[in-house]
N, C-alpha and C positions, 0 to 999 in steps of 0.2 A: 298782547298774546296771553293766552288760557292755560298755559304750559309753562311759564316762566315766572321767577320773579319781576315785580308782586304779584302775590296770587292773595283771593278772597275767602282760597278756602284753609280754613283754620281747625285745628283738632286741638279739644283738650282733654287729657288721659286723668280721668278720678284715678288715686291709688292704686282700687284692683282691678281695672281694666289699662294698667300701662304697659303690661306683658306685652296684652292683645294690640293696643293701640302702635306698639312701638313695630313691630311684624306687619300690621297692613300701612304705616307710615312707608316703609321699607317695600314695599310692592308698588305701593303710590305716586316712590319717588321713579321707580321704573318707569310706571305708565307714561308720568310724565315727559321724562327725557325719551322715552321710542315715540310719543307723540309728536314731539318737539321734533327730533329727526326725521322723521315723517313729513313734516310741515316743513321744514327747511328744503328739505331735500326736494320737493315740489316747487316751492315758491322758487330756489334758486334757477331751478331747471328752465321755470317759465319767463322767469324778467332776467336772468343771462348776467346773474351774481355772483360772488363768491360766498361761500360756508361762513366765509370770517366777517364779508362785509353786511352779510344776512345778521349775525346774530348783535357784530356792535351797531347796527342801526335797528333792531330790537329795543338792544340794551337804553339807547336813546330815546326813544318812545316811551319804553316805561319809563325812562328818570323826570321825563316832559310828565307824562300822567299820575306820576307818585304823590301824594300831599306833602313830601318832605322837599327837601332841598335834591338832595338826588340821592339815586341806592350805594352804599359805602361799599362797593359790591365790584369788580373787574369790568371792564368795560369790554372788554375782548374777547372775554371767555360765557358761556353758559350757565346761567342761575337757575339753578334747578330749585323749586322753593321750599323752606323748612319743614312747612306745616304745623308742626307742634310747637305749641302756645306757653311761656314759661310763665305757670303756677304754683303756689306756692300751698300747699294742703297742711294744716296744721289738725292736730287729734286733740283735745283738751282731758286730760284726769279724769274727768265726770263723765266723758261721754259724748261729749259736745264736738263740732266737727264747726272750721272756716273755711274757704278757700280765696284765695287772694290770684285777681289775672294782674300779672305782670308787666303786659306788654298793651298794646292797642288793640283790639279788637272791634272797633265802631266799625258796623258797616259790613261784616263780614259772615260770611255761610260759618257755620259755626259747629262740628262736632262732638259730641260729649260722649266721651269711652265710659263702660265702667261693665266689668265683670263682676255680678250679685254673686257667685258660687266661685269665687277664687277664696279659698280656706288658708292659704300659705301664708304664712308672717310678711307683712307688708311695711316698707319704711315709710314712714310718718316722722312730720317735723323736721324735714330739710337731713335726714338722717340719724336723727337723735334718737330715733325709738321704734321699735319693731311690734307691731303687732297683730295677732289673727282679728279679723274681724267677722264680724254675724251676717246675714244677709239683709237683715232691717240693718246694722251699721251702714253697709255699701249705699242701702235705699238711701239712708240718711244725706250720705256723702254729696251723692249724686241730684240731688234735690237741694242741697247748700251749693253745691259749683252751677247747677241751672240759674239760681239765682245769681250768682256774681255773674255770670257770663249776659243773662240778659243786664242785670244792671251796668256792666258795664259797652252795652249798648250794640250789643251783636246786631245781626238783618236778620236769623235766623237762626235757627236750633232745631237739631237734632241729634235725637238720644241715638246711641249705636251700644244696643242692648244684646251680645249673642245670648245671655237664657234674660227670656224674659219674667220678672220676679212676680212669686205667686199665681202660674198660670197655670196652676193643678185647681186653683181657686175659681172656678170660674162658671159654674152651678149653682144654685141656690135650692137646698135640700133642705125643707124647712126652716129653722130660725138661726139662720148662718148668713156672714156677710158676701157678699161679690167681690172681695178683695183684687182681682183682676181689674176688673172696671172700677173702683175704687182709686186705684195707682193711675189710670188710666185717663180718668176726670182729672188728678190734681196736675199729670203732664199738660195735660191741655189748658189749662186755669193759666199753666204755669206760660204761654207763649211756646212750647214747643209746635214746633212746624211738623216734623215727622220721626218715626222711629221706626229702627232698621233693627228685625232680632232673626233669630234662626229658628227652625220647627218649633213654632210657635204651638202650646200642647192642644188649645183649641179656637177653631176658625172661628170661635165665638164669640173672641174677645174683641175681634176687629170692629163689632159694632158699638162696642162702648165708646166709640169714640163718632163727635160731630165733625171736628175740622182737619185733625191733627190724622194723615196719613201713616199708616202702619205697612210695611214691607217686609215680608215674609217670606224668606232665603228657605234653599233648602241644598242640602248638601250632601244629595244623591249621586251628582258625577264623583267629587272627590272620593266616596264611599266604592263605587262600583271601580272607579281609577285603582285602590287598594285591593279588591276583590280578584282583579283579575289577573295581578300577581301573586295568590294566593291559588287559585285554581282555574285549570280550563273553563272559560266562559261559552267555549263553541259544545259542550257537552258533548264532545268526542273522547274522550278518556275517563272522564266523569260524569254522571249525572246530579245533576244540580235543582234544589226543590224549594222555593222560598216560602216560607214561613211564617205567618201572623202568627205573634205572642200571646194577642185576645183578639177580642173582636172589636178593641177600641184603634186597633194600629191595623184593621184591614185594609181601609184605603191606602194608605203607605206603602204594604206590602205588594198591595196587588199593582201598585205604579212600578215599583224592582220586579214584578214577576212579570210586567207587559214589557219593561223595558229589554228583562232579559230573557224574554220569549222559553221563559218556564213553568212547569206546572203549577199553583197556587196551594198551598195544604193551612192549614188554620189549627190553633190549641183552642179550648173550649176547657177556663176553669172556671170551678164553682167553689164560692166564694161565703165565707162567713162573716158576715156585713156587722154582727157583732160585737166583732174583735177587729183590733187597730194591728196593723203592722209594726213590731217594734225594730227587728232588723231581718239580715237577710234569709235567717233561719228559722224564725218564728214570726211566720206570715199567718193571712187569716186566708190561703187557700187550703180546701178541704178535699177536693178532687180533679183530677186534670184527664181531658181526652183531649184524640187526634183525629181531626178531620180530612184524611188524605192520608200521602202512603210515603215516608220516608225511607225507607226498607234498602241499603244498601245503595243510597244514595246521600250526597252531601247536603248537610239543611243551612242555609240563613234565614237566618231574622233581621229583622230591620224598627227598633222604635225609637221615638225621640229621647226618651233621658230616660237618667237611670240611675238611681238615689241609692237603697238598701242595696239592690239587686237583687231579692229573694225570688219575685216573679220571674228573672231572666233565667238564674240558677237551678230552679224547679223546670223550667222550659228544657233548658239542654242536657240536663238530668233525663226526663221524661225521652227526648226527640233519641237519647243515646241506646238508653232500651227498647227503645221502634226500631233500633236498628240501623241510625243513619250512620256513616262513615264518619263524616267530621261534622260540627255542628260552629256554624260560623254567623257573629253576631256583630251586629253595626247596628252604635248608639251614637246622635248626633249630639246629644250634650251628657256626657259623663260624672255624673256628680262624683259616683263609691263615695256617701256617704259612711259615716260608722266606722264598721270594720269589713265594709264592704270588700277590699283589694286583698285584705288578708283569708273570707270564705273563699274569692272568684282564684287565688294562687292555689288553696289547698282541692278545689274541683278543677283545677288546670292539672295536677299532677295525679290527679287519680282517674283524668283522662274523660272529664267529662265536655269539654270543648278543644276547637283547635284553636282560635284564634278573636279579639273582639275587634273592632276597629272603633275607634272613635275619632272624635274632632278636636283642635284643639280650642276650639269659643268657650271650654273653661279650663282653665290655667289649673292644672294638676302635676305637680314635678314628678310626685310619687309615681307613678302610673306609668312614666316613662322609662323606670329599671326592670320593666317585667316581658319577658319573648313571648309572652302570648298578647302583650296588648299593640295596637299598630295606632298611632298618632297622625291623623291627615291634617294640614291643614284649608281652614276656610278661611286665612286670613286673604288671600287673592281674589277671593269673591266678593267681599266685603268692602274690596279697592277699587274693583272695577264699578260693582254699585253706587258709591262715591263719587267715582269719578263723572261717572254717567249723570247723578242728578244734579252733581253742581255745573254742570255743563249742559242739562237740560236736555239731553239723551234721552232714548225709549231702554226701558229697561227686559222686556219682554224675551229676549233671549236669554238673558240670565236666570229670570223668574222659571221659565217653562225650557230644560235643559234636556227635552225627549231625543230633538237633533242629535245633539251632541253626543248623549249616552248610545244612541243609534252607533254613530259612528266608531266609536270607542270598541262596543262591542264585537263590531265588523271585524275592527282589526286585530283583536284579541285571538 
């Protein structure tokens, strides 16, 4: 059975992706057990069994198919299966990172968590020591546990990446590297099979790669799911106008403005290429217009991440003296980098937005004491994808969620 203990599919949580990891374990183990139910509750139906004498003549199958002696496990009751892989992640003084798998892994579908943009103090050393780490640290981690996990003899890898690391990188503007395709090549050197990340920043990166399949989530239902408890989606009470922040997030916007059968409006800034953005207040934009008409109607935005925040802040700055009512914003990876939370709380109180919505694919605690910001998460998507490829599923529903949002809206 593909539902029960043993199972092949195995998860191992790098340090800053154990948040995340431990949240879609926790979804996983649902799928599993409503599948399991599901299946019982057929089979029993058809061959004229009991529930109980279904699952201990399961439970006998796997202890017949196990490599061991048999599972240390109830013979009576339901083995719903662990999943997570007991590792051991040690931090060295210098810098230096090990990781040790603990248990068996030969043979097995093999997931590797790891959050690059979780900034929170992280335990290290079985407990002994707490510490923030960099994004090239995480890189590092997660590149040291691919190695143990293949050396210790996995079937398959795959990285479950929600931001994927350096994908603003991903151009080459004269004598600059490709650092996207760079990380990109050494996954694949490295035997990884596939990697699962969320709005990936561009569709460009997918071709760095020859063997190694990239799957690219997007977390438009859960965002609009959040929206519609925020405001009328039937645009009967309110009118509702979505938003592109430039013209690098039009496709984006204009999938939430077709989904939700609203006008489409666009910012258009001009930009001094000669100065670097330091934070969220001293940006190198120099002018900003509006392409459309927000005037006494409500505005979203919708882009993938969102580091300083200066460009977002400038937007619903701008979008507030056109006039719109509330100005509502959904970013699928939330970095507030800096002193990002501390500008977006003092423009939340002088009323320049109503509400952001973000995801939870990076672990931010801060971000959670604040009423303007909303927390969806995408760890359920992330399970059912999972689920789906180690069971060799179409994942096409999931990828392309216009149904769904269809429907959502309907009922709204």
């Amino acid at each position: 059975m593909p539902y029960s203990e043993p199972s092949n599919l195995a998860i191992v949580a790098c340090p800053g992706g154990e948040s995340f990891a431990n949240e879609v374990i926790a979804h996983l183990r649902h799928i599993y057990k409503h599948r399991f139910n599901l299946k019982s509750d057929a089979i029993t139906k058809r061959y004229d069994l009991t529930k109980e004498g279904f699952i201990k003549s399961t439970n006998l199958l796997n202890d017949l198919q196990t490599s061991d002696l048999c599972i240390k496990r109830p013979t009576d009751k339901y083995r719903l299966p662990d999943f997570k892989v007991d590792a051991l992640f040690t931090y060295f003084m210098n810098g230096e990172f090990k990781t040790e798998i603990n248990e068996c892994i030969r043979g097995k579908d093999v997931y590797i968590f790891q959050d690059v943009e979780n900034h929170q103090p992280i335990v290290l050393n079985g407990g002994k020591n707490k510490q923030i780490l960099s994004v090239n640290d995480h890189i590092m981690s997660m590149l040291v546990t691919i190695d143990a996990v293949r050396q210790a003899g996995a079937k398959d890898i795959t990285l479950v990446l929600p931001v994927y690391p350096y994908s603003r990188q991903h151009k080459k503007k004269g004598r600059e590297g490709l650092t996207a395709s760079l990380l990109g090549h050494i996954y694949e050197n490295m035997n990884v099979t596939r990697i699962i990340t969320l709005d990936i920043h561009s569709r460009e990166i997918v071709n760095a790669f020859g063997k190694t399949h990239l799957e690219n989530l997007h977390a438009s239902y859960q965002i609009i799911r959040e929206l519609a408890k925020l405001i009328d989606l039937s645009n009967k009470s309110e009118d509702l106008v979505v938003v592109s922040p430039d013209t690098g997030a039009i496709d984006r916007n204009k999938f939430y403005a077709t989904g939700l059968k609203t006008p489409l409006a666009m910012i258009y800034k001009e930009r001094d290429y000669s100065m670097v953005t330091q934070n969220a207040k001293n940006t190198n934009i120099k002018s900003v217009k509006l392409l459309g008409d927000v005037h006494g109607k409500v505005a979203f935005l919708a882009d993938d991440m969102l580091g300083t925040g200066g460009t977002l802040l400038k937007a619903m700055e701008f979008l507030k003296e056109q006039g719109a009512t509330k100005v509502i914003a959904a970013i699928s990876l939330p970095f507030f980098t800096g002193n990002a939370i501390e500008l977006f709380n003092e423009a939340y109180k002088k009323g320049m937005f109503y509400r952001i919505i973000g995801t939870n694919a990076v672990y931010h605690e801060e971000l959670l004491k604040y009423e303007w910001y909303i927390n969806t998460s995408v760890s359920g998507l992330f399970a059912n994808v999972i689920t789906r490829l180690h069971n060799n599923q179409s994942l096409s529903d999931l990828l392309d969620n216009r149904t769904i949002i269809e429907k959502l809206v309907k009922q709204s």
